[in-house]
NUNUFI-269365 format. One line per 8 residues: their letters; for each residue x, y, z of C-alpha. Coordinates in Angstrom, 2 decimals. Layout:
N
A	X Y Z | ...
This chain:
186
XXXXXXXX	0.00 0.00 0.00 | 0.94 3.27 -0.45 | 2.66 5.51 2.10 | 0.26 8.45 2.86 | 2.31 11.56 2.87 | 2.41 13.46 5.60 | 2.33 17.70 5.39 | 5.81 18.96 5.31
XXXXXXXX	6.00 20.47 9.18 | 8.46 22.85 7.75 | 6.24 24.18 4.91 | 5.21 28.18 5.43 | 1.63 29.07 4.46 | 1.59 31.59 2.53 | 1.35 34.70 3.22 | 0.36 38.12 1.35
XXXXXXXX	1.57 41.42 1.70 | 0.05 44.63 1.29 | 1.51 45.35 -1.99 | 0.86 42.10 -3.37 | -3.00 42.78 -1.85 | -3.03 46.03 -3.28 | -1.78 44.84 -6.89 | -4.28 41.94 -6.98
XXXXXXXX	-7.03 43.97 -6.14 | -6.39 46.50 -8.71 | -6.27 43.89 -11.29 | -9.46 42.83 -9.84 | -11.20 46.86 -10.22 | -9.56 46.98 -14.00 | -10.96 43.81 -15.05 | -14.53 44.98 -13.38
XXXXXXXX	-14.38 48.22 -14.99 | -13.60 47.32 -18.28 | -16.60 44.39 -17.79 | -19.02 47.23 -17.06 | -17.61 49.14 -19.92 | -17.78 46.17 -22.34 | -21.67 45.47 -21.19 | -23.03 48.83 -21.52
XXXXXXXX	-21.11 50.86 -23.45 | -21.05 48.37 -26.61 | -24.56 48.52 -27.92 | -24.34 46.34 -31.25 | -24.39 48.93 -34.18 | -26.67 47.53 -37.12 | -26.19 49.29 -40.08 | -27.84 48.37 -43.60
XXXXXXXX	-26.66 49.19 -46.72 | -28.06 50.23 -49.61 | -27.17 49.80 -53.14 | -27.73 50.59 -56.58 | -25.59 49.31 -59.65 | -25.54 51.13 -63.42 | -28.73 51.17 -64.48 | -31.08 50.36 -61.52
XXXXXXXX	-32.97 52.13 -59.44 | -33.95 51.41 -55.78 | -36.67 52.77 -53.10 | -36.51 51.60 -49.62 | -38.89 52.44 -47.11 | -36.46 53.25 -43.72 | -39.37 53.90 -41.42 | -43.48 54.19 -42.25
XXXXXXXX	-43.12 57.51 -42.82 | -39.59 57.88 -44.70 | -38.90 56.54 -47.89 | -35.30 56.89 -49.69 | -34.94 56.65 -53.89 | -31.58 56.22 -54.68 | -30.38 56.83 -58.54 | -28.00 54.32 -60.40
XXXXXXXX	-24.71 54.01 -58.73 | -25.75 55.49 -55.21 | -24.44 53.94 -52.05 | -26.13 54.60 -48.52 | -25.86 53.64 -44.91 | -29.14 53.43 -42.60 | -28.73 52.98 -38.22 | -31.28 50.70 -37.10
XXXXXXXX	-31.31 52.23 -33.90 | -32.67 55.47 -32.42 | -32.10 58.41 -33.28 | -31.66 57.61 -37.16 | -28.97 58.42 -39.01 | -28.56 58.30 -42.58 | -24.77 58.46 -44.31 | -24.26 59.11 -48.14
XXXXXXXX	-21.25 57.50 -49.97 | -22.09 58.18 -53.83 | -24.31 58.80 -56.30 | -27.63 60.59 -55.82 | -30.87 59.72 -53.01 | -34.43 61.51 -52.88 | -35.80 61.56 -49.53 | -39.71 61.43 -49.03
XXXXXXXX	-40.47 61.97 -45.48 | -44.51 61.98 -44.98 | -44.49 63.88 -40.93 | -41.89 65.60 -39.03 | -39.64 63.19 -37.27 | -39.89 64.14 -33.54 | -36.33 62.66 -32.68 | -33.08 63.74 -34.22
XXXXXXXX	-32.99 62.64 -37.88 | -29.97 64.12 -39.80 | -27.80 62.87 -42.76 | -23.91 62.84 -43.17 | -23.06 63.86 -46.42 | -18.75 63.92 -46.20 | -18.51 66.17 -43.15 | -21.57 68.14 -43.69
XXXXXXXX	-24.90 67.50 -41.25 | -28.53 67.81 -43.11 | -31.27 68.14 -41.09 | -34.65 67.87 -42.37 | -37.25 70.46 -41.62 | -39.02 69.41 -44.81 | -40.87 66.53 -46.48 | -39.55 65.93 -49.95
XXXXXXXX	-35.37 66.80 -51.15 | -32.84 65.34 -52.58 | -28.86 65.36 -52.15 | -26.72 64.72 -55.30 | -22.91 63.69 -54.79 | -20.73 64.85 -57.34 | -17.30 63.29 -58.00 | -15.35 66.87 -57.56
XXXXXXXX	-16.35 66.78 -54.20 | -19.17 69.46 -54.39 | -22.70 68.22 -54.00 | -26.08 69.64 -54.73 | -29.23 69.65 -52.40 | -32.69 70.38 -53.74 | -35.56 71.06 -51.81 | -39.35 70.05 -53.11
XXXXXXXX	-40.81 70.90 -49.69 | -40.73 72.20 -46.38 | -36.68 73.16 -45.33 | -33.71 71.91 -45.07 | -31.05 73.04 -42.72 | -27.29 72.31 -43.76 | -24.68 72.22 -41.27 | -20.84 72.93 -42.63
XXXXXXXX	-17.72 74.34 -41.34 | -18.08 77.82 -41.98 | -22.05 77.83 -40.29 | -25.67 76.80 -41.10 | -27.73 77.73 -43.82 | -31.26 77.46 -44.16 | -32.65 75.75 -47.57 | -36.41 76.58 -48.49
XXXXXXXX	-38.96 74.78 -50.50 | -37.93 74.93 -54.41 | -34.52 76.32 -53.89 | -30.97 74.34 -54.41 | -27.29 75.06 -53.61 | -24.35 73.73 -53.97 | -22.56 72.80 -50.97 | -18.85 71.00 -49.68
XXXXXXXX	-17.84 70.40 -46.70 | -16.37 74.45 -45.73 | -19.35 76.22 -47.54 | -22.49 76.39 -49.49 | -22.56 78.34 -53.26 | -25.11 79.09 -55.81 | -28.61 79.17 -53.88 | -30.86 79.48 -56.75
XXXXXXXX	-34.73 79.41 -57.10 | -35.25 75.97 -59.50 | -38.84 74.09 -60.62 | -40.38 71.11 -59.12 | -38.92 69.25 -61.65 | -35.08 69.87 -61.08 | -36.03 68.25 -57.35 | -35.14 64.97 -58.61
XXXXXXXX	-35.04 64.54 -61.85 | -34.02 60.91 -61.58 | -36.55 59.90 -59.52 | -39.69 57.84 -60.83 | -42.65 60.32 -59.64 | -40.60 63.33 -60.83 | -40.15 62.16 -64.40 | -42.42 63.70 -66.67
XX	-42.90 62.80 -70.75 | -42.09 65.21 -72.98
């Protein structure tokens, strides 16, 4: 049988000093903290993405009472979560929006912030880097680096991301001229 081994009488226990106290419990708070950070600070982002290729057209209802239109070759980014957010890569989107949104609703258009005041414009991208908004109805505020301008019902501008050029009166029809309901035979 085997010998049952006795505890070594001259074994220490072991013993902890402050310092090593003090450095395990501050692992302890760092790994808690970043725990509490990782639970409710992460919230999972859902984006969709929308896009057309040459040639096609697409309309996407974002909400019941938005609806987006984007032109051949557009590219756009919608947040599922609250407050919505809508982010323009390329190409050219109509936006329909049927009642006021009460929470924050804006679009990202390069650094520039649009916030609708309206129902019915439309953004255009342009490959120079200047981009045209058009307004069908309501307003259209237009946040860039050098302040915010105000957009009315049938008026456009050109805009970047430092400043906003040629406001001009235009016709319903210049709104979109792309877009589906806009189109009109000749």
């Amino acid at each position: 049988m085997p010998e049952q081994q006795q505890p070594d009488s001259e074994s220490k226990p072991v013993k902890l000093t402050w310092r090593q106290m003090l450095f395990h419990f501050a692992l302890l708070c760092i790994c808690v903290v970043l725990g509490i950070f990782a639970w409710y600070l992460s919230r999972p982002q859902s984006i969709r993405f929308h896009e057309t290729k040459t040639h096609e057209y697409l309309t996407v209802s974002v909400t019941p009472e938005i609806e987006i239109s984007l032109d051949q070759s557009s590219l756009c980014a919608v947040t599922d979560y609250e407050p919505l957010r809508i982010e323009m890569f390329r190409g050219n989107v109509y936006f329909d929006i049927k009642k006021k949104q009460p929470e924050d609703f804006r679009i990202k258009v390069g650094e520039t912030l649009i916030e609708d005041l309206g129902t019915r414009f439309s953004v255009r991208m342009q490959k120079d880097g200047t981009h045209i908004i058009s307004v069908g109805q309501g307003q259209v505020k237009v946040h860039v680096a050098t302040g915010t301008h105000l957009i009315s019902a049938l008026e456009q501008a050109d805009f970047n991301d430092f400043n906003i050029s040629k406001h001009r009166m235009i016709s319903a029809r210049d709104v979109a001229p792309w877009h589906s309901d806009q189109k009109v035979p000749y």
